[in-house]
C-alpha positions as CSV (number, residue, x, y, z in Angstrom):
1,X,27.5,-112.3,88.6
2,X,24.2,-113.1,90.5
3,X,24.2,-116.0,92.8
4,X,22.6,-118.4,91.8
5,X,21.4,-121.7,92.8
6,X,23.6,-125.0,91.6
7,X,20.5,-127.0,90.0
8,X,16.5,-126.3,89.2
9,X,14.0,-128.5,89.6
10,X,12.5,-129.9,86.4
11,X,8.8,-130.1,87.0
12,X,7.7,-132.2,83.7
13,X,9.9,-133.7,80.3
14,X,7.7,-135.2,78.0
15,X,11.0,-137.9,77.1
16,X,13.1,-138.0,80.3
17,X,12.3,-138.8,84.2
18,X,10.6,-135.8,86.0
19,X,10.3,-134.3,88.6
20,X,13.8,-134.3,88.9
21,X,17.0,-131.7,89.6
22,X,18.2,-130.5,86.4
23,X,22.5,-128.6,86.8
24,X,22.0,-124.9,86.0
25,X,24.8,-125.1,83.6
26,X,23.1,-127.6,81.4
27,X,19.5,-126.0,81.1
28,X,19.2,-125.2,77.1
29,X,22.6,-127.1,76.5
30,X,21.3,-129.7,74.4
31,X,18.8,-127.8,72.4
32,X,18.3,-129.1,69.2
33,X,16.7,-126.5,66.4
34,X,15.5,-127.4,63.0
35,X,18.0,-125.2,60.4
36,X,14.3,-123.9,59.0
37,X,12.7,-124.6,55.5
38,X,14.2,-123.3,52.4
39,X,15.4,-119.7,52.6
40,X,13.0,-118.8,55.4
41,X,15.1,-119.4,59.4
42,X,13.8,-121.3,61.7
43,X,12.4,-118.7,64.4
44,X,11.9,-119.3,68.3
45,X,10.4,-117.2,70.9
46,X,10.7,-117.1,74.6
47,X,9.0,-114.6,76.8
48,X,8.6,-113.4,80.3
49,X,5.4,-111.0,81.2
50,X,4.2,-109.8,84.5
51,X,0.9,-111.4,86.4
52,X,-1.3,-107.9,84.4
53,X,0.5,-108.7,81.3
54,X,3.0,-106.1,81.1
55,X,6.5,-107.0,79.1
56,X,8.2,-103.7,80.3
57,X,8.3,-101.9,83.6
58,X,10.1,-98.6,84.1
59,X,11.1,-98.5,80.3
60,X,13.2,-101.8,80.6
61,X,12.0,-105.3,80.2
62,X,15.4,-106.2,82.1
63,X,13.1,-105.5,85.3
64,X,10.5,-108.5,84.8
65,X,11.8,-111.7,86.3
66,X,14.7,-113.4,88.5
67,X,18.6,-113.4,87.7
68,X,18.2,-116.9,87.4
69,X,15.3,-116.1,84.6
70,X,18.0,-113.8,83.5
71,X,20.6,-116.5,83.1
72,X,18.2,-118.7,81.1
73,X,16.8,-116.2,79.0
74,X,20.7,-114.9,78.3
75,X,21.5,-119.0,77.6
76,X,18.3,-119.4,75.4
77,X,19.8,-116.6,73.1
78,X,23.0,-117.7,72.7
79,X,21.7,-121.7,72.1
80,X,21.8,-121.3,68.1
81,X,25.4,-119.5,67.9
82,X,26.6,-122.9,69.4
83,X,25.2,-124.5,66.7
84,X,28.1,-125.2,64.1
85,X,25.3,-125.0,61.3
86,X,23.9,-121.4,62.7
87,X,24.4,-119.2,59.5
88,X,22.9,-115.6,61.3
89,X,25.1,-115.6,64.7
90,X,24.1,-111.4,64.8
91,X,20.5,-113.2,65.1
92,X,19.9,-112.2,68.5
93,X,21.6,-108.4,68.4
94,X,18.5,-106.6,67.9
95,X,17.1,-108.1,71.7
96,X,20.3,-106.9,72.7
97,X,20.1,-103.1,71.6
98,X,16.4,-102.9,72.2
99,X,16.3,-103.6,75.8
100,X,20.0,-102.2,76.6
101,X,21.6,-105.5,78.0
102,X,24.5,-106.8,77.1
103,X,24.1,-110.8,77.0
């Protein structure tokens, strides 16, 4: 594992005190998703991209960002299977295979 730093700072909330140091561990923690609207999932996206706009560099998009943006991104995926109500917990295997990583 990556060393990474204990907290981040937490530039703007548009409910809670900011700027202010937020513990890495609880980033995405309390993430609350709507369960979607009738048979259609609710769908969320987060993305990183490089200053030109590229999404992949050397055939991997594992190569854009920091290991913290790594951690995050890894914590962002895994947010719904927490969820008691999740129904699709294989939701986020296809980001998996496609880029290679294991979460």
């Amino acid at each position: 594992m990556p060393d990474l730093p204990e907290t981040l700072r937490l530039a703007y909330h548009a409910e809670r005190p900011h700027p202010r140091d937020v513990p890495l561990r609880e980033v995405y923690l309390d993430l609350d998703f709507p369960s979607g609207v009738g048979d259609r999932p609710f769908v969320y996206v987060n993305m990183v991209q490089t200053f030109d706009g590229q999404a992949v560099l050397k055939g991997s998009a594992y190569t854009i960002g920091t290991d913290v943006d790594h951690y995050l991104l890894r914590q962002l995926r895994h947010a719904p299977q927490r969820r008691r109500d999740h129904r699709d917990p294989s939701a986020p295997a296809g980001t998996t295979r496609a880029g290679g990583q294991v979460p």
